[in-house]
C-alpha positions, -999 to +999 in steps of 0.1 A: -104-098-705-122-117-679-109-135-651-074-133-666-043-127-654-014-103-667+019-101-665+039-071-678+073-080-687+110-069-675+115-058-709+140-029-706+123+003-722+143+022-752+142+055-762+122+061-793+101+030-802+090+018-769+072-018-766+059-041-739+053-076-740+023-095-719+017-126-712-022-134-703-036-167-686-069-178-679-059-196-649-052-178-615-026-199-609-007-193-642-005-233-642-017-231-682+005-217-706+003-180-711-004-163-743+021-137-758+015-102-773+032-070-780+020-039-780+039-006-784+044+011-752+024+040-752-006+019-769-004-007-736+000+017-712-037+040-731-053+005-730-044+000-691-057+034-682-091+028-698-096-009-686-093+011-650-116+039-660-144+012-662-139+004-627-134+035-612-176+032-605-174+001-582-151+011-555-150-025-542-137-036-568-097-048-573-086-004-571-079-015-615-052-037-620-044-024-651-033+010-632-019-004-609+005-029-637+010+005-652+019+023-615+044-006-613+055-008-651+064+035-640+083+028-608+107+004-627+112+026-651+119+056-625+153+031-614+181+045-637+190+001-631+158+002-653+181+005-683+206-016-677+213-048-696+238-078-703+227-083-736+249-068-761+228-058-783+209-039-757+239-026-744+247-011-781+211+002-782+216+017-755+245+032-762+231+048-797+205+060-775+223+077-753+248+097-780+211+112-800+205+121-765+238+142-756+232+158-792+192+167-782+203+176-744+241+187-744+264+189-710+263+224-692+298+216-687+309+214-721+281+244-733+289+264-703+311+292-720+275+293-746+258+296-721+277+322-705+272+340-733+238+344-740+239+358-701+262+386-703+248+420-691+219+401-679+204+390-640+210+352-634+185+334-613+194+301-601+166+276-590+176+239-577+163+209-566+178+187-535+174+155-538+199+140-566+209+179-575+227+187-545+230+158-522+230+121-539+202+098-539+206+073-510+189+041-496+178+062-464+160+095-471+163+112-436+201+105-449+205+127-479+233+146-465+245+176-486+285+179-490+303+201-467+319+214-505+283+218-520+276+237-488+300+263-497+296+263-533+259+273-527+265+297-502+288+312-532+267+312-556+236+327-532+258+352-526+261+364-565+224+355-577+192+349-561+191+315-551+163+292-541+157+258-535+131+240-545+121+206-534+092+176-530+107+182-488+095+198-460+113+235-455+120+223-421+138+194-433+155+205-470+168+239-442+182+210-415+202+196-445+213+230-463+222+252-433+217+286-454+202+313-445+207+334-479+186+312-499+149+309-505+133+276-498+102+264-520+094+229-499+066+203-505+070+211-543+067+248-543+036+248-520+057+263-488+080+292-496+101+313-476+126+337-477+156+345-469+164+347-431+182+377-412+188+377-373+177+406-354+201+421-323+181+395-303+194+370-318+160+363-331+151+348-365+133+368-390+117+339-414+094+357-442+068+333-452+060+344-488+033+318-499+012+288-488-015+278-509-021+243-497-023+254-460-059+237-457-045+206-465-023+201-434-048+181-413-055+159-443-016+153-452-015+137-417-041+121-413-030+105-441+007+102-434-011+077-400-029+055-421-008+048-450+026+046-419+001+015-407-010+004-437+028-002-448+041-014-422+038-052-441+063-042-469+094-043-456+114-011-469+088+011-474+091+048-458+060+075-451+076+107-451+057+140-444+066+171-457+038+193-444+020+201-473+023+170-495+035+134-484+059+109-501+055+070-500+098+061-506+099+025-519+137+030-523+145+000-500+112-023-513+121-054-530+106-054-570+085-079-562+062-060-537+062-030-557+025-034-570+014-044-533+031-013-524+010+007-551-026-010-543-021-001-508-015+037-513-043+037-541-068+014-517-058+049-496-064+073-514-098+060-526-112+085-493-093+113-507-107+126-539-089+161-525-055+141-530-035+128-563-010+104-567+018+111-586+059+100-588+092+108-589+126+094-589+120+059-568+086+078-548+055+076-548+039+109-540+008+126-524-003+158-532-038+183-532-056+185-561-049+223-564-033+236-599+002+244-579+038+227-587+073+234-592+066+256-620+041+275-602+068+283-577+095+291-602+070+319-614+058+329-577+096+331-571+102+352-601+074+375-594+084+381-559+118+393-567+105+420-593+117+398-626+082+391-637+081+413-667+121+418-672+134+405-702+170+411-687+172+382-667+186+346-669+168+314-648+186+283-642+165+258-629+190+223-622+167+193-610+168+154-616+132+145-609+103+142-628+088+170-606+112+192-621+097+190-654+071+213-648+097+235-643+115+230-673+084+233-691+077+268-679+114+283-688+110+264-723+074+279-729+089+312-716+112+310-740+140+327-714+164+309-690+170+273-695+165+241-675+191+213-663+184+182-660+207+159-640+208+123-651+235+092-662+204+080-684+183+092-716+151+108-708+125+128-722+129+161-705+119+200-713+153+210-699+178+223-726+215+208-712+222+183-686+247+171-659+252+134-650+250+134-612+256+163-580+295+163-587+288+180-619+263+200-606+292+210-579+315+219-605+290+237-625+279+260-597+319+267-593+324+277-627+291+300-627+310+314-594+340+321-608+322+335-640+304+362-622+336+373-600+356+373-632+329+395-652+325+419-618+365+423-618+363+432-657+334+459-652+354+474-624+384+475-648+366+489-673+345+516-656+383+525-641+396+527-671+364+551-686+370+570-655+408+581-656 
């Protein structure tokens, strides 16, 4: 298509059979009437990506508009508003979709006591995610306070199993907001972890930096993080947040309609950074190195660091919300051992195993696994009482 114009519709996407409907005009104006044509959704999106790859040569020219209606066509679809609808038929679709999905991807409320029990005499490992997971997702990220209540239930559950956080934040930040010093922290998606910290007599802190494999990258994230702060400073809503080793582009706050400006500008960006990808998560555009590293990588680091690496007695939990978390999920599913949770009020394609709809489930699931763990403790001390009078 030459010196057309397209328009992706509003269409809401559905689980299973997934279309999209454009409408294309030869005038830049749209003054002539469009033509119509659907294409299933996978197809359209195959055909956008290689309608870019022709450009990618000319970097003058328009950064592929295709990608970019595809960039766009993703962000909507990373709004759980995405699948709303008045129409009742959609809204009967929707809710068919939804019941196959609590069949595929069951609450780890109502599976908790299976779950449970395929952990019994076995070393629980719990990994979580922040945003969405622990605190809620709010206009404002600097924000995205964490619950006095999920504070404690944390701190609980740190106490009973090794516990780290991991999160597309900065440590300095995701730490500001938790307050814990039991935990470790795996921030800018796994590619700055610490551990735990203990205070000497001095009062000193004694922060164990375990791993940072993107630490060449630092001058680059912000030199970065100044250009694309200036560069969106037109679009009203749009936040540049730096988290050290990776940077996030929030567009939270951004009206729909500047969306795809929003994505041309970080694209026209990154253009100077073949050393940088762009990827997204749950309303976010975000900026990472190229290296092979993500929130799997870290779950196995993690692992590895604690001695589990070979053990078949032990249990991870990974609880995220975020398409980040996926590669997560996917390692514990190719593992075959442990299980991931995915927290979400809307069907998605996910590797995890159960899910939770939003952090106040995640809050009372933590509690249970609490009480679970002091109730089995009290029951081995009974017992090994009992063997021992």
């Amino acid at each position: 298509m030459t010196n057309q114009n397209v328009i992706v519709s509003d269409r809401k996407p559905i689980l299973g059979s997934k279309t999209i409907t454009v409408s294309v005009s030869n005038s830049p104006l749209f003054s002539s009437p469009p033509t119509y044509f659907t294409f299933p959704r996978r197809k359209f999106l195959e055909l956008l990506e290689a309608a870019d790859n022709n450009k990618t040569n000319n970097k003058n020219n328009n950064l592929g508009a295709g990608k970019i209606a595809s960039w766009v066509d993703s962000m909507r679809d990373s709004s759980p508003t995405r699948l709303r609808s008045s129409s009742h038929d959609h809204s009967d679709s929707d809710k068919e979709d939804k019941t196959s999905w609590i069949v595929r991807f069951p609450s780890a409320l109502n599976m908790f006591d299976e779950i449970m029990n395929a952990a019994k005499g076995k070393q629980i490992v719990m990994f979580l995610d922040y945003d969405g997971t622990l605190s809620p997702i709010v206009e404002d990220p600097d924000k995205a306070y964490i619950t006095h209540e999920m504070r404690e239930v944390v701190k609980d559950v740190a106490l009973n199993f090794p516990t780290a956080i991991v999160t597309g934040r900065s440590i300095d930040k995701v730490r500001a907001f938790v307050k814990l010093d039991e935990i470790y922290y795996a921030g800018s998606h796994g590619m700055d972890i610490e551990g735990p910290t203990n205070e000497n007599s001095y009062g000193e802190s004694n922060q164990g930096v375990l791993f940072q494999p993107a630490r060449e990258f630092v001058p680059m994230i912000e030199k970065v993080v100044k250009i694309l702060e200036e560069k969106t400073k037109c679009i009203p809503g749009a936040m540049v947040e730096n988290n050290k080793f990776c940077l996030s582009v929030h567009f939270r706050r951004v009206d729909e309609k500047r969306w795809a400006a929003l994505a041309e500008q970080v694209k026209s960006v990154l253009l100077d950074y073949p050393k940088l990808k762009l990827t997204q998560g749950r309303k976010v555009l975000e900026i990472r190195p190229t290296i092979k590293w993500d929130k799997g990588q870290a779950l196995n680091f993690l692992l590895r660091s604690l001695g589990f690496e070979n053990s078949e007695n032990i249990v991870p939990v990974y609880i995220g919300d975020d398409r980040t978390d996926e590669d997560a999920f996917k390692v514990l599913r190719e593992k075959g051992q442990g299980f991931g949770i995915l927290v979400s009020k809307v069907p998605k394609e996910t590797n995890a195993s159960y899910s939770l709809q939003d952090p106040s489930q995640v809050n009372e699931f933590l509690k249970r696994l609490v009480e679970w763990k002091r109730k089995t403790v009290g029951e081995e001390r009974n017992k090994y009482h009992i063997n021992n009078t």
